[in-house]
N, C-alpha and C positions, 0 to 999 in steps of 0.2 A: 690087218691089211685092207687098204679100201680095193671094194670091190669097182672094177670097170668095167662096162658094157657100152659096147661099139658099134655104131650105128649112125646112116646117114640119115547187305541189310537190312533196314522195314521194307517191304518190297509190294507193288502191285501189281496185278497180271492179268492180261486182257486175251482172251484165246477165240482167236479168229483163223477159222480152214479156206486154205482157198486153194484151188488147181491153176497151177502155174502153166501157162503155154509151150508146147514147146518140151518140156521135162521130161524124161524117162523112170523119174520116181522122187515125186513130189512131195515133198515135205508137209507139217502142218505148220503154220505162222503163229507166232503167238507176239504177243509184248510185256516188256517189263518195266520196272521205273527203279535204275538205280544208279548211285551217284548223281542225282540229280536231274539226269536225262533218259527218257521213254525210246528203248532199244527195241529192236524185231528181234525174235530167235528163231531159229527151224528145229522142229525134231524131226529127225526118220524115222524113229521109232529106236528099238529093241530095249533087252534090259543089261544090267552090270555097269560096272564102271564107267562114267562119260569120258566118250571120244568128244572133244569142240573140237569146230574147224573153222580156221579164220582166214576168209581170200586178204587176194592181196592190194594195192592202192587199185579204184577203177573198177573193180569187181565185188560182188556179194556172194555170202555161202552157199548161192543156187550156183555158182560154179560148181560145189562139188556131187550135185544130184544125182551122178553116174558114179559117183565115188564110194559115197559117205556110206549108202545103204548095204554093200556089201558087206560091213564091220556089226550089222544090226543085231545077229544071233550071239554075238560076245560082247557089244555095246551098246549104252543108251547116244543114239547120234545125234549132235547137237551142232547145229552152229550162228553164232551171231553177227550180227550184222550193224559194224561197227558206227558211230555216232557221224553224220555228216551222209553215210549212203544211204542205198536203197528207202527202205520206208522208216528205219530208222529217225530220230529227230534231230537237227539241224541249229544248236544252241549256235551263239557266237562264240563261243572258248570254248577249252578242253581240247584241244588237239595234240599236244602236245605228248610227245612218248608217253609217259607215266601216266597224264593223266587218264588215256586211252587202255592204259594196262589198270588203270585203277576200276575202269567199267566194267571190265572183264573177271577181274578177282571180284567185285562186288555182284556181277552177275551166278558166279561159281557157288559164293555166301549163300545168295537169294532161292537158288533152289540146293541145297544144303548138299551140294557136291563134295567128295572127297574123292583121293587116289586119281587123280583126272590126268589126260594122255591128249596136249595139244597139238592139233594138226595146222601148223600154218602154210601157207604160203606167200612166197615173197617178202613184204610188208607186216602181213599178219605172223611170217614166222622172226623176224624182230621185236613184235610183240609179244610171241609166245618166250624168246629166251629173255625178253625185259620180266615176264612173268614170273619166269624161274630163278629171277635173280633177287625178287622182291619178293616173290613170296614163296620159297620152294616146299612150303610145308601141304601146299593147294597139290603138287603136281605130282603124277609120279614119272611121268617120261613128257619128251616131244620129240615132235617130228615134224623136220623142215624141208621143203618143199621149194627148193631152188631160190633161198632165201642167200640175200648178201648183203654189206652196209652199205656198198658205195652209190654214192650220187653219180649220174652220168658226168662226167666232164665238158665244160665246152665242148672239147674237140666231139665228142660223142652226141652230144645233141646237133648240132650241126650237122655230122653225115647221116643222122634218124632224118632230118629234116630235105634230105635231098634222095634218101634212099627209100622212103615209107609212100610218099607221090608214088615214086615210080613200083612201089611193088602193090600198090590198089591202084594204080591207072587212073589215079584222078585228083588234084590240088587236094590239100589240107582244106583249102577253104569251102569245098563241096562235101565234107564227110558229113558235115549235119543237115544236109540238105533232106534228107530222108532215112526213115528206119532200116531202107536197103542195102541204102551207103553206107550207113554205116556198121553195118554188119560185112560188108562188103570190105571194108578198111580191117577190121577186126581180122576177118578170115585173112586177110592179107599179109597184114603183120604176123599171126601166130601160123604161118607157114600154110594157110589152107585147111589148118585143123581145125576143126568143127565137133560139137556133137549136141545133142539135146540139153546136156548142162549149159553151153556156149550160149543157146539159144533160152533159155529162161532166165540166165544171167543178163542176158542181152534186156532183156525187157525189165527186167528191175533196173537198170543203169539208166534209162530212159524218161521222158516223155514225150509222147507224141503231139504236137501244135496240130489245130484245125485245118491249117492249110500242108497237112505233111512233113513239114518239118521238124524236125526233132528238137530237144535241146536235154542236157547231162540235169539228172536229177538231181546229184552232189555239186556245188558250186565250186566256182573255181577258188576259191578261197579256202575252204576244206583242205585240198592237196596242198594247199601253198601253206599253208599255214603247218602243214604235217613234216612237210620235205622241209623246214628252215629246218627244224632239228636236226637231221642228214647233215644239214650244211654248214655247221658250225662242229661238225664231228661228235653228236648226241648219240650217233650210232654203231659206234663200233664196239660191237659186242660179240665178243668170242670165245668168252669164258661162263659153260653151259653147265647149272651144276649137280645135274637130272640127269639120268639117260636117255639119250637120244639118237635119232637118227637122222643124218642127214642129207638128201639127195640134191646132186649138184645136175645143174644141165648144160653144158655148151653149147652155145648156138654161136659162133661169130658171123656178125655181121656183113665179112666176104663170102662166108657159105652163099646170101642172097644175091651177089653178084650176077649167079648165072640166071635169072630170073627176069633180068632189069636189062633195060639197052641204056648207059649210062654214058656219058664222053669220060676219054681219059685219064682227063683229071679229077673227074668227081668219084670214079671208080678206086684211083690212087690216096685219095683224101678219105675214102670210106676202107679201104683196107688198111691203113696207116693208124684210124680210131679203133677200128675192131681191134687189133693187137696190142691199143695200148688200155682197150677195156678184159680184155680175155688175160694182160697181164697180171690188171688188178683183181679180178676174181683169180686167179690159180693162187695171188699171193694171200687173198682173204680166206680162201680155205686151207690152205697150211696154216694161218693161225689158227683156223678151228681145230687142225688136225692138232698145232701144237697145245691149244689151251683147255680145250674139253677131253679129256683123257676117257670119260665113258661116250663118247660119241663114234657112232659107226656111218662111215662115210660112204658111199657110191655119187659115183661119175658117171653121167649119158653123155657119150659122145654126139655133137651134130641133132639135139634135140632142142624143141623151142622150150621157153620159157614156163610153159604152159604143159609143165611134163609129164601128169599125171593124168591130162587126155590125151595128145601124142602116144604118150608110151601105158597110155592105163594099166594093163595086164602086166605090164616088170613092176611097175610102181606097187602094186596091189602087191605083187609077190613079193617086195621086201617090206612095204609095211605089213604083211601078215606074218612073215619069216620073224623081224623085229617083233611083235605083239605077240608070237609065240602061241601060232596058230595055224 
């Protein structure tokens, strides 16, 4: 029974430490060369079996800096940081699902991992059940992290685009104007949640221009070139064939209503997408529930996307519950 909680190969390596801003427990950087392309990795440290932790589009594994290091005394914490982000290298190919699970299995190879337990979120945890579908011999469990296939729909990008203004207070077209704003847009979107992970993730997404303005480290062609796959239906994927764990998060979109002073028909046009996207995840996770018969499912009611700072403390308790600690 899901549980509910209710609530509003040849390889080369280059090891370079550096203290991230901002961090509550800063990893060490290192790089590697495989498949072709020069990846960053974090360790947290500990020893035993590797925990990887893979963020999801838009983010890097200093998302999980509040997270990762709690698993230290029963795992080595690892995570990478996928080709197109952060400091990561920027080939023109390779984006595409497999190839992107192929960097990953060949990262796994390159320091001679076995029994390994992936932590995705979003994006990265599509990558972690491509993983397991290609190579389940790498894995022994994963754990997914408000991960689903679908593409937003029209209709859903549309009321993102009339609803996201109004909950940072200020055009789309000023979020890069500064490293404020757009922390500021961030904090907006992900309900006002914050925490030191938020904020060193934030600076690897980044760079700062001389006159303060910022621009996205990863180009816009990286995500585009990632999300066709999504969009030709590359991604539905629901048959996991590891154990796992899966945590789902509701957030609908008219939850933010009360937040926004909106006119009535754009408030109508934004409740009308939200329920026809809350439709498509309840149905995407019945097929998880249908297809992965070792998959243990929890539901956060009214939580954002971003559920393991929101809700860190439930999250931590079922992935230690899961990991059988």
């Amino acid at each position: 029974m899901p549980i509910r909680i209710l609530a509003r190969a040849a390889c080369t390596i280059a090891f370079l430490p550096i203290i991230v801003p901002g961090s509550s427990a800063a990893p060490s950087s290192h790089f590697i060369q495989v498949n072709g392309v020069r990846l960053e990795y974090l360790d947290w440290g500990g020893n035993g079996e590797a925990l990887i932790f893979l963020a999801g589009l838009g983010d890097t594994p200093y998302i999980y800096n509040d997270l990762a290091p709690e698993f230290r005394f029963h795992f080595r914490c690892l995570g990478l940081t996928r080709r197109g982000y952060g400091r990561s290298a920027q080939p023109e190919s390779g984006y595409e699902l497999d190839s992107l699970v192929q960097d990953i299995a060949s990262f796994v190879d390159a320091l001679h991992l076995r029994n390994v337990t992936v932590v995705g979120h979003s994006f990265g945890g599509t990558e972690a059940i491509r993983l397991s579908e290609l190579h389940p011999e790498m894995l022994r469990r994963v754990i997914l992290l408000d991960t689903a296939y679908d593409l937003a729909p029209p209709s859903v990008r549309e009321a993102q685009a009339k609803l996201f203004p109004a909950l940072v207070g200020m055009p789309m077209n000023e979020v890069l104007g500064s490293l404020e704003a757009f922390r500021e847009f961030q904090r907006g979107i992900h309900g006002n949640v914050w925490s030191d992970a938020s904020e060193a993730n934030l600076h690897e997404q980044l760079i700062v221009n001389g006159d303060g303005s910022i621009k996205l480290r990863s180009p816009a062609r990286v995500e585009e070139a990632i999300l066709r796959d999504g969009a030709v239906g590359k991604w539905k994927l629901t048959r996991i064939p590891v154990t796992g764990l899966l945590i789902f998060a509701h957030n609908p979109m008219s939850d933010q209503l009360s937040r926004v002073t909106l006119d009535a028909s754009s408030a109508a046009e934004i409740r009308k997408a939200s329920d026809e996207r809350e439709n498509a995840r309840r149905g995407q996770i019945e097929a998880f529930r249908r297809d992965s018969s070792k998959a243990q499912i929890v539901e956060f009611d009214h939580t954002d996307h971003r559920c393991f700072i929101q809700r860190r403390e439930e999250v931590l308790k079922e992935m230690k519950r899961f990991l059988r600690y």
